[in-house]
C-alpha positions as CSV (number, residue, x, y, z in Angstrom):
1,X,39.6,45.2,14.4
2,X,35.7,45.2,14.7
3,X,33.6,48.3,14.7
4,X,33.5,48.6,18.4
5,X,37.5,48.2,18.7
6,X,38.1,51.1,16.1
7,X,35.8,53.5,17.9
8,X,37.2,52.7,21.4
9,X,40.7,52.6,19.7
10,X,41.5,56.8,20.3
11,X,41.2,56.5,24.2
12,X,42.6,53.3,24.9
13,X,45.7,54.7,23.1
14,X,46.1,57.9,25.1
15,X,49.2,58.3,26.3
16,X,47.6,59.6,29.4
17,X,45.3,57.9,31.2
18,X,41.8,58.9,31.1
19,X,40.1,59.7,33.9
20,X,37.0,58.9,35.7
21,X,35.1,62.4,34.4
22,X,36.2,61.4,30.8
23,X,34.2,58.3,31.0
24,X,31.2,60.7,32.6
25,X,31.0,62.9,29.4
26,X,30.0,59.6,27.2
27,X,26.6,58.5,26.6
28,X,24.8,55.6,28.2
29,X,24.7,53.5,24.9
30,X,28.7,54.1,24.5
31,X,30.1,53.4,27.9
32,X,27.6,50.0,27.4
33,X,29.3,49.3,24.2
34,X,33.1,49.5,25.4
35,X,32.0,47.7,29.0
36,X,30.0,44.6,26.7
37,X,33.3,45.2,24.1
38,X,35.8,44.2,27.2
39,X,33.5,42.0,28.4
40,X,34.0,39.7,25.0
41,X,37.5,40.3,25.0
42,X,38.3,39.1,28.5
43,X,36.4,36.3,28.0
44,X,36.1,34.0,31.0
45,X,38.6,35.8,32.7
46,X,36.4,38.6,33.5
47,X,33.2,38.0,35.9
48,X,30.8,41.3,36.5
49,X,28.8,40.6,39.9
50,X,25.6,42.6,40.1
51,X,24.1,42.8,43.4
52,X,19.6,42.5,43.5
53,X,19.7,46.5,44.3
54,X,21.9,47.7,41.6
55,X,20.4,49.9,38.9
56,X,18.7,48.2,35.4
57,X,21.3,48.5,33.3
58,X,24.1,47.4,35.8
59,X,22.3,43.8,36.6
60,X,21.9,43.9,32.3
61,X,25.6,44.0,32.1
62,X,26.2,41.6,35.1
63,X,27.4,38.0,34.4
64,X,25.9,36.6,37.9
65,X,23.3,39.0,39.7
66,X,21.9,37.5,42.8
67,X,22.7,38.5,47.1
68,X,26.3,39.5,48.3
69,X,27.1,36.1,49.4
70,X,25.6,33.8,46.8
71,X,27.3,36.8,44.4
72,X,30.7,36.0,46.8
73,X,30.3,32.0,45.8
74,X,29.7,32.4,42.4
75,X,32.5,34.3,42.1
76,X,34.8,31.9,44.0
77,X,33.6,28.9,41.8
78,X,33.9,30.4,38.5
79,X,37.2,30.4,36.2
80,X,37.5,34.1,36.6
81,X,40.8,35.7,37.2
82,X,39.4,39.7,37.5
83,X,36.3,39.9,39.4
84,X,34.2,43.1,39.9
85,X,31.5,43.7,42.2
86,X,28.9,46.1,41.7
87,X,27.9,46.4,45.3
88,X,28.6,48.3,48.3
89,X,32.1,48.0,49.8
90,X,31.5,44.6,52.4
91,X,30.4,42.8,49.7
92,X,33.6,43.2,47.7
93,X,35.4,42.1,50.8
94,X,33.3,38.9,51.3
95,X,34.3,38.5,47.8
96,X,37.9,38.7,48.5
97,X,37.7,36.3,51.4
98,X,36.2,33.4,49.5
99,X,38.3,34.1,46.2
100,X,40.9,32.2,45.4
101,X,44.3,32.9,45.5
102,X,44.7,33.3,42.0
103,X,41.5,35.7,41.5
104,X,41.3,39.4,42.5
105,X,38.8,41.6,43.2
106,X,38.6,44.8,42.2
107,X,35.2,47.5,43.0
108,X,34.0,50.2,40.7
109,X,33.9,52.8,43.8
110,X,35.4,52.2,47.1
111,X,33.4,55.2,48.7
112,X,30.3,53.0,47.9
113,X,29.6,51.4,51.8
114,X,27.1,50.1,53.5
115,X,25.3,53.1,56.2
116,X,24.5,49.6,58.0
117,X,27.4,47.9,58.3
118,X,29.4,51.6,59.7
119,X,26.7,51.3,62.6
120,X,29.0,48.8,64.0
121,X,32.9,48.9,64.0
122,X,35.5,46.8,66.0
123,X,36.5,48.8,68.7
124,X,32.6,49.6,69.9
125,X,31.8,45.7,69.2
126,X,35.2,44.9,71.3
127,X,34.5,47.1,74.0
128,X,30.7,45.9,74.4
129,X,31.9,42.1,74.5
130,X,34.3,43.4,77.3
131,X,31.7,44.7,79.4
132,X,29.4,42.1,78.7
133,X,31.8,39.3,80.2
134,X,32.7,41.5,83.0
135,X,29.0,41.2,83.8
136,X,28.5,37.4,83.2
137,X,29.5,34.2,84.6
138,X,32.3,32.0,83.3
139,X,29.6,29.3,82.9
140,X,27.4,31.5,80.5
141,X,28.6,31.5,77.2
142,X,28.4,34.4,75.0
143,X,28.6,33.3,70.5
144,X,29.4,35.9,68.4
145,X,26.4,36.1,65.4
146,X,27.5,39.1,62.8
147,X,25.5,39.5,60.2
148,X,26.6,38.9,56.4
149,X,26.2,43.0,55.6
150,X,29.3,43.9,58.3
151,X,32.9,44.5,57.9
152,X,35.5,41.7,57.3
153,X,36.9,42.9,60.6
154,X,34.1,42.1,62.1
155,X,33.5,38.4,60.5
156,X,37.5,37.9,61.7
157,X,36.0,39.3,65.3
158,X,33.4,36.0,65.1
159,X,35.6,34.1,63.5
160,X,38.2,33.8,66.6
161,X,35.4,33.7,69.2
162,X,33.9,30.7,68.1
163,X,31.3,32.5,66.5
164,X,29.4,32.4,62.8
165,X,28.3,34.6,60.2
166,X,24.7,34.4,59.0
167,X,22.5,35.5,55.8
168,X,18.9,36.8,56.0
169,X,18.0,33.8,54.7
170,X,20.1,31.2,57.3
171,X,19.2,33.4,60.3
172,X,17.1,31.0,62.2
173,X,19.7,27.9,61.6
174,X,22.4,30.1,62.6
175,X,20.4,30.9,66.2
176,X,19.7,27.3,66.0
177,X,23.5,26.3,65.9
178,X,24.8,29.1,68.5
179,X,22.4,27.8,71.3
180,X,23.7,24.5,70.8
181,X,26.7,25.6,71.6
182,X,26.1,28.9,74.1
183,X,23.8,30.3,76.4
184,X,23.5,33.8,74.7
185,X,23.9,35.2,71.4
186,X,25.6,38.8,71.0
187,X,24.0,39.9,67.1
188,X,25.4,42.9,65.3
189,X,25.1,44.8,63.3
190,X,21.4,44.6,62.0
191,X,18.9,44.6,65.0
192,X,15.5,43.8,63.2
193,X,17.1,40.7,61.8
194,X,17.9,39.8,64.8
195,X,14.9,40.4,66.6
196,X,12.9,39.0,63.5
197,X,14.9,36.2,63.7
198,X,14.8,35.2,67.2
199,X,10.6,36.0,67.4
200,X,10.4,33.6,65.1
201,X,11.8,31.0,67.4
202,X,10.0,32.3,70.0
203,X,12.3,33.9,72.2
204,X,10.2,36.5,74.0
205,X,10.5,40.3,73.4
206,X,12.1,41.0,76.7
207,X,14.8,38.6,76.5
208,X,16.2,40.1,73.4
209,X,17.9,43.4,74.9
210,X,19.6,46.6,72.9
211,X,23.0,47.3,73.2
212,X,23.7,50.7,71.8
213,X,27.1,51.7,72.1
214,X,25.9,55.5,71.9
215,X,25.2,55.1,75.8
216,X,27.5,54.2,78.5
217,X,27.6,50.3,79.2
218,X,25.5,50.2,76.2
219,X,22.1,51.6,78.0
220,X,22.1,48.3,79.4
221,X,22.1,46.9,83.6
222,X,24.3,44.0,85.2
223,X,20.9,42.2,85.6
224,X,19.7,42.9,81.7
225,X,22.6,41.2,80.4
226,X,22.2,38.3,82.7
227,X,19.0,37.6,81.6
228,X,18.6,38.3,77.8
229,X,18.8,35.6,75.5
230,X,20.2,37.6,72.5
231,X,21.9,41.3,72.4
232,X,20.9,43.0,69.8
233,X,23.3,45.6,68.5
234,X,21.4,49.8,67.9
235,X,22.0,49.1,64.0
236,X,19.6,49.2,61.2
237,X,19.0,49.4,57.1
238,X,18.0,52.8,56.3
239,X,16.7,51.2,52.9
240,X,14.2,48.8,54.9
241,X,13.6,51.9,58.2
242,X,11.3,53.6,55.3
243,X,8.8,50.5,55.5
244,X,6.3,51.4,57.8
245,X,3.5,49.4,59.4
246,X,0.8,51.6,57.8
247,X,1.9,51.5,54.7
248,X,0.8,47.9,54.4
249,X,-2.7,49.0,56.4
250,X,-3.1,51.4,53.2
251,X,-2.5,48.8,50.5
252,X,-4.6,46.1,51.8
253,X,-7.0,49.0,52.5
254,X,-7.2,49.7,48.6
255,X,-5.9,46.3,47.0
256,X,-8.3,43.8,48.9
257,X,-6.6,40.2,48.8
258,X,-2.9,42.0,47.6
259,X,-0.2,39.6,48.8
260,X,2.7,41.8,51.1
261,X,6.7,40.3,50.8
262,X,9.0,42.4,52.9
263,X,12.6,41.7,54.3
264,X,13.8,40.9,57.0
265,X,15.9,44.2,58.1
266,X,12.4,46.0,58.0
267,X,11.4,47.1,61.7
268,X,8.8,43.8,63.6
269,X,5.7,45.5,63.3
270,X,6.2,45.4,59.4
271,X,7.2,41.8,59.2
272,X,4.3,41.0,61.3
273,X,1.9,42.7,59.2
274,X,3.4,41.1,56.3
275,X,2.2,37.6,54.5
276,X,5.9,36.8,53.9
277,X,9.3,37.8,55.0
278,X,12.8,37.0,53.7
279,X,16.2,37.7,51.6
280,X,16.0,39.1,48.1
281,X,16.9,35.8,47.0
282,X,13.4,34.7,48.7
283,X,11.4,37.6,47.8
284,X,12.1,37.0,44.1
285,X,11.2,33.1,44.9
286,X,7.9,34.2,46.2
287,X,7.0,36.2,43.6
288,X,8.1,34.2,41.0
289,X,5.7,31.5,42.6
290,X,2.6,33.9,42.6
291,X,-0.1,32.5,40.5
292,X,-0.6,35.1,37.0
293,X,-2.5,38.1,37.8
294,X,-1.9,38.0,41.1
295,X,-1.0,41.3,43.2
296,X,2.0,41.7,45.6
297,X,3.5,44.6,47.5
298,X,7.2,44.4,47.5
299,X,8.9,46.3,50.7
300,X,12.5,46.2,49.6
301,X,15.3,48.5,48.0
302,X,13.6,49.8,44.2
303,X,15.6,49.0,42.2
304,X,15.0,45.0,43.1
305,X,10.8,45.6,42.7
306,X,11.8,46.9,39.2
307,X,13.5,43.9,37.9
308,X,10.6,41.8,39.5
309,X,8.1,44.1,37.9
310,X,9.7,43.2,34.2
311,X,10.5,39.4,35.0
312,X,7.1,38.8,36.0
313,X,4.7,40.9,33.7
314,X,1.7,39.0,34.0
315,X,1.5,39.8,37.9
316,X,0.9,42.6,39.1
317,X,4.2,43.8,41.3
318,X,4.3,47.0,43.2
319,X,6.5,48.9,45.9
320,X,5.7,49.4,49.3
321,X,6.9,52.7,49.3
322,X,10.0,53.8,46.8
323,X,13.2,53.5,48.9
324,X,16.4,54.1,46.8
325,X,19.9,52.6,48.2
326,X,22.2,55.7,47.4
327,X,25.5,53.8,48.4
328,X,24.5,51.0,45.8
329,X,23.3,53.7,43.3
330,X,26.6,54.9,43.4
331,X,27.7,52.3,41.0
332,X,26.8,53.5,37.7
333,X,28.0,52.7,33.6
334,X,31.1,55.5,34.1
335,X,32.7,53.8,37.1
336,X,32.1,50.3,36.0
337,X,33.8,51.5,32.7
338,X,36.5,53.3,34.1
339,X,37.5,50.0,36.6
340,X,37.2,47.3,33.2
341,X,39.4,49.8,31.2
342,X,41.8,50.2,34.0
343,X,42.7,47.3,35.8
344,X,45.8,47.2,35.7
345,X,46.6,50.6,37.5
346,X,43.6,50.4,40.0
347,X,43.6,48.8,43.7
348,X,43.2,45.7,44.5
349,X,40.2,44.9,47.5
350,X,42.6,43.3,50.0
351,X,42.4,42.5,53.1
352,X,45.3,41.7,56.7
353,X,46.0,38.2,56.1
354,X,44.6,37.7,59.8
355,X,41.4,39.6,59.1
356,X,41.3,37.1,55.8
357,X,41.7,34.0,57.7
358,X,39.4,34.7,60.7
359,X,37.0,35.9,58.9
360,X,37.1,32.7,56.4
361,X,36.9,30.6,59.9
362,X,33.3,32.6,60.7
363,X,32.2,31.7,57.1
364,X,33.3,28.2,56.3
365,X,31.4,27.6,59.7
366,X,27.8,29.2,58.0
367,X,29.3,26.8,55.2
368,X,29.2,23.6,56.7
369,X,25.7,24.5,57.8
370,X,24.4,25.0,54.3
């Protein structure tokens, strides 16, 4: 056995288990050293997803990093037989849709959600789209848009009402697709998104109405519903809420000619401000196209503006304003460890074979889009 295998030989041979504070008492540079040790032993069989917002040394140790549902693809296309996603709890599940039969999918802390994605659950989405066809016509037809960060329960919830899941980067095609095929869209869980999204096809302001499930009959009239063009859903990203509109004001203020790349999820007013909008997957795009020297305010989760900040040292990359994810954080070297080290006795993400299949229908329809 190599060097590594003979130091990581006294725990893997305890006759009990260690537990999760066990691995919290090592140092950073030993809990890397068994996780990139099991990592060359498993081979192929093992594929580490790191999501954009995870911490440094998490994406380091990832074998794909990239958005939940590229991550999700990669994962379904590769060879691997164990995958682990280090990312907030619906990501793991979009993982598990996709995957194959023959894969599993395991996540390094099942407390780790998405504060999002809980803004919406199925009972207040199924009561809403109850009242809402009480209130409409049988000729107006209402199609189901959630939003990629949501609950597989939710994607199944589309996926039987002839409705889609979208990305922050498909948004507008999505739209696109649902009026072709329905006179209203009903968009949960994030509401920027999907008032970002449908400004920029110039749907006016007052057609796009807010359904918040907080209030009786959602705070909304008979006539409201009739009218609007999309319902929103009262749900937000409390990573992107901390973006504020004078917060680019100030930095173009002091950095004359600075470039400004938010996301999508951040409130109107900032993505109007803003010279570019879009998915992480986008943001690192446009800042990887930015000519050398340039400057560019990033208004996304931190951790994402570091990595930018070291893959692109000759421009000048800066956040908006810091704004941590804690759920993602919540992933760290100790509970990655723990999960590699303990496959075998840990759960499985699984999901109702229903809630699987439905929600498979929502995405393989985004699918055939792309």
């Amino acid at each position: 056995m190599n060097d590594v295998g003979a130091k990581l030989r006294p725990i893997m041979q305890y006759d009990v288990l260690p537990t999760l504070e066990d691995y919290e008492r090592f140092s950073e540079e030993h809990l890397i050293e068994r996780i990139r040790f099991h990592k060359q032993r498993a081979g192929s069989d093992l594929v580490i997803l790191g999501h954009h917002y995870q911490r440094p040394k998490i994406t380091q140790l990832s074998d794909y990093v990239g958005d939940s549902y590229g991550l999700s693809e990669k994962a379904a296309h590769s060879p691997g037989k164990q995958i682990v996603f280090c990312g907030v709890r619906f990501m793991a599940e979009s993982a598990a849709i996709l995957c194959k039969p023959t894969q599993s999918v395991y996540h390094p802390d099942p407390d780790a959600g998405c504060p999002m994605a809980d803004m919406a659950n199925i009972d207040q989405v199924k009561k809403a789209w109850s009242t809402i066809h009480q209130w409409l016509d049988k000729s107006q037809k209402v199609i189901p848009v959630t939003y990629m960060n949501s609950t597989a329960d939710l994607k199944a919830f589309c996926g039987e009402r002839d409705g889609i899941v979208c990305t922050s980067s498909n948004a507008e095609k999505i739209y696109k697709w649902a009026y072709e095929r329905g006179e209203k869209i009903f968009f949960f869980p994030d509401e920027h998104l999907g008032r970002n999204t449908g400004k920029k096809l110039e749907i006016p302001l007052e057609k796009m109405i807010l359904w918040d499930p907080k209030k009786v009959d959602g705070g909304l009239t008979k006539e409201e519903v009739r009218q609007a063009k999309v319902i929103l859903w009262a749900g937000h990203c409390p990573v992107h809420m901390e973006f504020k509109a004078r917060d680019i004001k100030h930095v173009r203020k002091f950095f004359p000619g600075c470039k400004v790349v938010v996301h999508p999820e951040c409130e109107k007013e900032v993505v109007d401000l803003a010279d570019a909008s879009g998915s992480t997957e986008f943001i690192v795009k446009y800042v990887g196209e930015l000519p050398p020297k340039s400057t560019v305010f990033v208004g996304t989760e931190v951790n994402l503006v570091t990595r930018l900040q070291q893959m692109f040292s000759d421009r000048r990359v800066f956040k908006l304003q810091r704004s941590l994810c804690l759920t993602m954080y919540q992933i760290n070297l100790s509970n990655l460890c723990y999960t590699l080290e303990h496959l075998e006795n840990l759960e499985k993400v699984e999901l109702n074979l229903d809630i699987k299949l439905n929600a498979k229908i929502a995405l393989d329809r985004m699918l055939a889009l792309n």
